[in-house]
Residue, then its C-alpha position, 0 to 999 in steps of 0.5 A: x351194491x345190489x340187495x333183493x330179498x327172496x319175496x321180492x324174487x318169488x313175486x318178480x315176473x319171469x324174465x322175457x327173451x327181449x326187454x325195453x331198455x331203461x337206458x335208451x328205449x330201444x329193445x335189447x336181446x337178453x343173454x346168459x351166463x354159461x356154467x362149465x361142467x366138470x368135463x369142461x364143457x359149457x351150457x347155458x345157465x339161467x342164473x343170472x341174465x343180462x343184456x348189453x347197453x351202450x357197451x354197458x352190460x346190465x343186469x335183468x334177472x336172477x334165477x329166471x325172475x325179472x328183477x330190474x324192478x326191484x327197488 
């Protein structure tokens, strides 16, 4: 389980279009969710990011804030 506060969330940093990985070292392109709109179409949505490692999907950030961090 994962639990941030939302002190923790204001003070992280903003989330970055490519991070280090923790994992292996190498640079990974963060993605994003996507929201369906009630037409059914689909945009991006900055909720929740992540990137993929290993084919291993990790969280990075939630509302745009870089929570890997966090402890």
């Amino acid at each position: 389980m994962f639990t941030i506060g939302n002190d923790e969330l204001k003070d992280a940093p903003p989330i970055c279009k490519t991070i280090i990985c923790y994992q292996c070292g190498e640079v990974h392109e963060i993605k994003y969710g996507k929201k369906v709109l009630p037409d059914g179409s689909e945009v991006e949505s900055k909720l929740l990011a992540f990137y993929i490692c290993g084919g291993k999907t990790y969280l990075a950030a939630v509302a745009g804030k870089d929570i890997r961090g966090s402890r």
